[in-house]
C-alpha positions as a Markdown table, in Angstrom:
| # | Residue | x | y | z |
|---|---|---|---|---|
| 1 | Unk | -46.5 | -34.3 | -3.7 |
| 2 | Unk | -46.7 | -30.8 | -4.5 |
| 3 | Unk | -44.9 | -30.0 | -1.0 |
| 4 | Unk | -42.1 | -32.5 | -1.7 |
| 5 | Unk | -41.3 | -30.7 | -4.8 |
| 6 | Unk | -41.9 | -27.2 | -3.3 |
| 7 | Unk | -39.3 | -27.8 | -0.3 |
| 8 | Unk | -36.7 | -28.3 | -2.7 |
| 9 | Unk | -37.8 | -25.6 | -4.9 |
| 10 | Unk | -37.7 | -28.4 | -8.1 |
| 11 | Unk | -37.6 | -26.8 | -11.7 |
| 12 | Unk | -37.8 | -30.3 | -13.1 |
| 13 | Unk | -39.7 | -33.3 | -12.1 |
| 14 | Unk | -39.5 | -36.7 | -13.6 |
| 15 | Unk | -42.6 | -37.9 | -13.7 |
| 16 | Unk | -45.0 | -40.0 | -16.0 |
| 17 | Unk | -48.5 | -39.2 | -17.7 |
| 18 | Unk | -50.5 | -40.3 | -15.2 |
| 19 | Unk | -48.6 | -37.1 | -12.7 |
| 20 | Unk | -49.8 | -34.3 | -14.9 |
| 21 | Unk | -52.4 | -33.3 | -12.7 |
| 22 | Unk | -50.2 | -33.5 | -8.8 |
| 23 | Unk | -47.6 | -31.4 | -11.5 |
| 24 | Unk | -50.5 | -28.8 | -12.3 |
| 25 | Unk | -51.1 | -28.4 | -8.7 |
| 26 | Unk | -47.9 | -28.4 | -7.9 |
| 27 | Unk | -47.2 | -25.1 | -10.2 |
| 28 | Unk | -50.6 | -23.5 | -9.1 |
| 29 | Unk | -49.1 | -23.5 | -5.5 |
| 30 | Unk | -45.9 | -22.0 | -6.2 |
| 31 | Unk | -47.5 | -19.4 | -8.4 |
| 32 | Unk | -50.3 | -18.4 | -5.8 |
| 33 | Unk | -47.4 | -18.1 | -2.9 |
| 34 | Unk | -45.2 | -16.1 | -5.3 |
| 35 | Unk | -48.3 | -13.7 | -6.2 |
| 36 | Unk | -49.4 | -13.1 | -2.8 |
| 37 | Unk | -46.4 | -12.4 | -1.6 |
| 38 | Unk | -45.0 | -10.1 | -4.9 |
| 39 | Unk | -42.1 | -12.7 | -5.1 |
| 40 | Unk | -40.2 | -15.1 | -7.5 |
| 41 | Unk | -39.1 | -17.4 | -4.7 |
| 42 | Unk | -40.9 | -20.7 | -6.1 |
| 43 | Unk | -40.1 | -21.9 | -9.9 |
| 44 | Unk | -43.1 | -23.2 | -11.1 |
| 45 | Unk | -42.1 | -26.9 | -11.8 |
| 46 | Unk | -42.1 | -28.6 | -15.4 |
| 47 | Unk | -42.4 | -31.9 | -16.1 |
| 48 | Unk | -39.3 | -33.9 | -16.9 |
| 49 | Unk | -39.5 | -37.3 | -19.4 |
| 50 | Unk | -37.1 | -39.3 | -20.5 |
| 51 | Unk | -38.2 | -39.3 | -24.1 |
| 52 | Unk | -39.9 | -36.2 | -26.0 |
| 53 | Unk | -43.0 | -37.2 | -24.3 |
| 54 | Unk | -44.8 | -38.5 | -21.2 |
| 55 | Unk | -45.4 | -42.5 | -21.6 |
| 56 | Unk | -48.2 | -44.8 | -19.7 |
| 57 | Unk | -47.4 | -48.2 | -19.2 |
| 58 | Unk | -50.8 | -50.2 | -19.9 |
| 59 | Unk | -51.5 | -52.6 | -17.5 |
| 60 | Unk | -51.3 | -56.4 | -18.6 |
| 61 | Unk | -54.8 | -57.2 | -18.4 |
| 62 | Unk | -56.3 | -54.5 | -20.3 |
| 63 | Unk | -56.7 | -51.8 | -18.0 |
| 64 | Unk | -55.3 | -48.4 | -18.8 |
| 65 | Unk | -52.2 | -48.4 | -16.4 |
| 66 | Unk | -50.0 | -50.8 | -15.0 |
| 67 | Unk | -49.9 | -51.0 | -11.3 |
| 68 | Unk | -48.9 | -52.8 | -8.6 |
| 69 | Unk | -52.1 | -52.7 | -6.7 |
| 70 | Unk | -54.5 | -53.4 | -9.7 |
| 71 | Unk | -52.0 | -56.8 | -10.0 |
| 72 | Unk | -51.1 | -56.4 | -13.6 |
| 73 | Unk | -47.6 | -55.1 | -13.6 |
| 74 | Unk | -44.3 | -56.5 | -14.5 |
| 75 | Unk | -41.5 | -56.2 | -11.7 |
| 76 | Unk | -38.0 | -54.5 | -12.6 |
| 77 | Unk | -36.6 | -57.7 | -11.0 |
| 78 | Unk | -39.0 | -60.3 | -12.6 |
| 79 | Unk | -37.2 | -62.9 | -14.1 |
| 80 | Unk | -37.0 | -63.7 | -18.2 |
| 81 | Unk | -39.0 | -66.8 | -17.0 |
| 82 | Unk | -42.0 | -65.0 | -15.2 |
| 83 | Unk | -41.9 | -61.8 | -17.6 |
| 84 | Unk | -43.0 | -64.2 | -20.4 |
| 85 | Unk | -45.6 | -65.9 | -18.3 |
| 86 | Unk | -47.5 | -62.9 | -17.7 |
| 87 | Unk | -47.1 | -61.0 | -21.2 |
| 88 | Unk | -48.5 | -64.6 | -22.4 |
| 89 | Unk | -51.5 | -64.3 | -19.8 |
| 90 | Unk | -51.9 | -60.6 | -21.1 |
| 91 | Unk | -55.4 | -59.9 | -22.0 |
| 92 | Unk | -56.2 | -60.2 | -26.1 |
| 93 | Unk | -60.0 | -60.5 | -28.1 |
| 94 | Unk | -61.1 | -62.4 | -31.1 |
| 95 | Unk | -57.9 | -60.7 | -33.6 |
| 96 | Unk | -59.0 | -57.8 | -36.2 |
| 97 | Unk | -62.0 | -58.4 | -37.8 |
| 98 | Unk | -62.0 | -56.1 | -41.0 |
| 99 | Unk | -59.1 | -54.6 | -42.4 |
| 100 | Unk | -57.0 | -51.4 | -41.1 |
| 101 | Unk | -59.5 | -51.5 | -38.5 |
| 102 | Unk | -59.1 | -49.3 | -34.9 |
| 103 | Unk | -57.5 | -51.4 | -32.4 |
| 104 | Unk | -59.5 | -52.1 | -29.2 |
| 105 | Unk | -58.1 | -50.5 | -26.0 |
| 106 | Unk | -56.3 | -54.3 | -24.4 |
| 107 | Unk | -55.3 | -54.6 | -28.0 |
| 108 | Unk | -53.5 | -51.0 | -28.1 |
| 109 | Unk | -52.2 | -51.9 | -25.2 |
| 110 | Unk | -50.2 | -54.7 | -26.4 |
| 111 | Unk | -48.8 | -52.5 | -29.3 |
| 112 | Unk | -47.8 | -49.7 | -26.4 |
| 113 | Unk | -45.4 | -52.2 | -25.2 |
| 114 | Unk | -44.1 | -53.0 | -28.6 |
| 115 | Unk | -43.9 | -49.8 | -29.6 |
| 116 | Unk | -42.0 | -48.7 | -26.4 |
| 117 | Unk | -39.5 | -51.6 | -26.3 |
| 118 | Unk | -39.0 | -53.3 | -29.5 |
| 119 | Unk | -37.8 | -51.5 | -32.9 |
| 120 | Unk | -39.9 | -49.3 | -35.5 |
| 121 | Unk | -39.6 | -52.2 | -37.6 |
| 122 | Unk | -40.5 | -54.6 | -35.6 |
| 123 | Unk | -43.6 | -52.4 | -34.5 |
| 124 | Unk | -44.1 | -51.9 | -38.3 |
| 125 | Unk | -44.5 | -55.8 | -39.0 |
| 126 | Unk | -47.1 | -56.2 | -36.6 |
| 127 | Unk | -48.9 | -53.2 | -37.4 |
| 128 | Unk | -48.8 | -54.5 | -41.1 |
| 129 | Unk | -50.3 | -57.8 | -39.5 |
| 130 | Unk | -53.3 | -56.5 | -38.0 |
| 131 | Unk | -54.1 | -54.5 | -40.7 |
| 132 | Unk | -54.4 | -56.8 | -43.2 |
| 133 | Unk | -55.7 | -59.4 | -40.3 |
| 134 | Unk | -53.3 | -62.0 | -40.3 |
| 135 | Unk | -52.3 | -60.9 | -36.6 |
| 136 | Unk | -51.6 | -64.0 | -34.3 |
| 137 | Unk | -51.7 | -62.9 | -30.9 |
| 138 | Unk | -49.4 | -65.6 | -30.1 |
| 139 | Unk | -46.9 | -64.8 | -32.4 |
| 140 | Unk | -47.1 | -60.6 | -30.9 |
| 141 | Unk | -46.8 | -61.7 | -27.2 |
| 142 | Unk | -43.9 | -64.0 | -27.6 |
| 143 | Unk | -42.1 | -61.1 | -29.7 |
| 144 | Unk | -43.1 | -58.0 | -26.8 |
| 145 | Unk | -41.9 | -60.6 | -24.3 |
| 146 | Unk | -38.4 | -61.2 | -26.0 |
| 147 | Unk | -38.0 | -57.6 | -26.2 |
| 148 | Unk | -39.2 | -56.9 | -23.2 |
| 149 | Unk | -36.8 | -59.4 | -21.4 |
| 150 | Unk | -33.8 | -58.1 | -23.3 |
| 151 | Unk | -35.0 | -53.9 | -22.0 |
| 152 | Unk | -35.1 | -55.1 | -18.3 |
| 153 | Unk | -32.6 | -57.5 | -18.3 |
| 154 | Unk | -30.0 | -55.1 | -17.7 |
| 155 | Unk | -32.6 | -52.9 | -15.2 |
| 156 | Unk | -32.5 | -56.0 | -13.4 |
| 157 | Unk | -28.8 | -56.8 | -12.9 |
| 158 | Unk | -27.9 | -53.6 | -11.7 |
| 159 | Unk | -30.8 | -54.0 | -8.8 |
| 160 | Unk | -29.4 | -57.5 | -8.2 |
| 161 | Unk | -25.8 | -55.5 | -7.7 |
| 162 | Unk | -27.3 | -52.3 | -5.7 |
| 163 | Unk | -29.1 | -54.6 | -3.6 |
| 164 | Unk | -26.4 | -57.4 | -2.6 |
| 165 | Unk | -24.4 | -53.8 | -0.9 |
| 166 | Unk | -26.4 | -53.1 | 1.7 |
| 167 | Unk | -23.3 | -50.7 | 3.6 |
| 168 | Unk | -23.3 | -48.5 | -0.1 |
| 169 | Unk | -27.3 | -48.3 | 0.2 |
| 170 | Unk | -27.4 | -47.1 | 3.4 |
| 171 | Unk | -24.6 | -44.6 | 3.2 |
| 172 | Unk | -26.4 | -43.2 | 0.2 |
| 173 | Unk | -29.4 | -43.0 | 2.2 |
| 174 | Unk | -27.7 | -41.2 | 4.9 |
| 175 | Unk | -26.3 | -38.8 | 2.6 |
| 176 | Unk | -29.3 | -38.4 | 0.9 |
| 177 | Unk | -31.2 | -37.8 | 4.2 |
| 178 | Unk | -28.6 | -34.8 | 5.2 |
| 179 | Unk | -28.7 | -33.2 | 1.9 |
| 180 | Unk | -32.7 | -33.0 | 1.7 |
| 181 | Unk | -32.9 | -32.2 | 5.4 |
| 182 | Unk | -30.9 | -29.1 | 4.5 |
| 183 | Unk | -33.1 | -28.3 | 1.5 |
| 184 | Unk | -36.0 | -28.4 | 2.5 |
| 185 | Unk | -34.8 | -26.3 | 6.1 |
| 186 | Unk | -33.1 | -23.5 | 3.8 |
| 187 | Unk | -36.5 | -23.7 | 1.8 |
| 188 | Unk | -38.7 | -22.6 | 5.0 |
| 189 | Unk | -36.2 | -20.4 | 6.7 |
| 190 | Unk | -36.7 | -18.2 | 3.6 |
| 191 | Unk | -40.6 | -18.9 | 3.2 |
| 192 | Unk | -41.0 | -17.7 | 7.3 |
| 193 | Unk | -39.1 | -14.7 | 6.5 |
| 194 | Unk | -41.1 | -14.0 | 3.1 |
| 195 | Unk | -44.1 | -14.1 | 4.9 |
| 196 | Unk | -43.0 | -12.6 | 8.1 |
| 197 | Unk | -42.6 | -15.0 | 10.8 |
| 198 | Unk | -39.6 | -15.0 | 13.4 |
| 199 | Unk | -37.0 | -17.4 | 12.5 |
């Protein structure tokens, strides 16, 4: 990772919480090449989020990330019909207990969705719920899956659209190709002659 983003000499990465750490690297190895060397040749990359701060999805059945391996994700071109199958399957326990009590981690978890795709008010009622423990799970999952078809609804349309030209995909691709090719060339032409090789 570090070397895709060094080739291109990135100042900004997208990335989500779970990339701090390739990021960190990623800036430790522009700033050791640049201090050996007494240059300024590699910006030392900063992460890039869409919002004032990095998010983690949490994975449907509890676990702390959602992932496509672990089995526990939903798809950017899952339908509204499967979306609210699996947030219904998503992972609860026995509801709050005591009042204004801390929320267990697959519980949090659910409120991490609503709080990234529903609104503060929304979020707010629910909140309100489980502190005074009236929270019915039932009544939660069926709202984060409403709100949660209405976010990637959208998303999902504009894959169906990408996806059905297959001509405009691969030109991109192409184009795409060229242009990092040439990037990541200039990038090492200048890094052999920094350090001193024959070009």
């Amino acid at each position: 990772m570090a070397a895709d983003i060094l080739q291109h000499r990135a100042a900004k990465v997208p990335v989500g919480k779970d990339q701090e750490q390739n990021m960190e690297m990623a800036r430790k190895c522009a700033r050791r090449f640049n201090n050996i060397y007494g240059v300024e040749f590699f910006p030392e990359p900063q992460n890039f989020y869409f919002s004032d701060k990095a998010v983690k999805i949490p994975g449907l059945d509890g676990s702390g990330k959602m992932g496509k391996s672990e089995g526990n994700c939903i798809y950017l071109r899952d339908d509204d019909k499967t979306i609210r199958k699996k947030v219904m399957k998503a992972v609860t326990d026995n509801g709050p207990q005591a009042p204004n009590s801390p929320r267990p981690e697959v519980i949090e978890n659910l409120f991490t969705f609503l709080r990234i795709v529903s609104a503060p008010d929304v979020y707010d009622h629910f909140d309100a719920q489980w502190n005074d423990c009236t929270l019915r799970y039932g009544d939660l999952k069926k709202q984060i899956a409403e709100d949660l078809c209405a976010v990637i609804a959208p998303i999902r349309e504009k894959i169906e659209a990408y996806s059905a030209d297959v001509e405009m995909l691969d030109r991109v691709a192409r184009r795409g190709a060229e242009v990092a090719r040439q990037s990541a060339r200039e990038t090492l032409n200048e890094v052999r002659k920094i350090i001193g090789f024959r070009i």
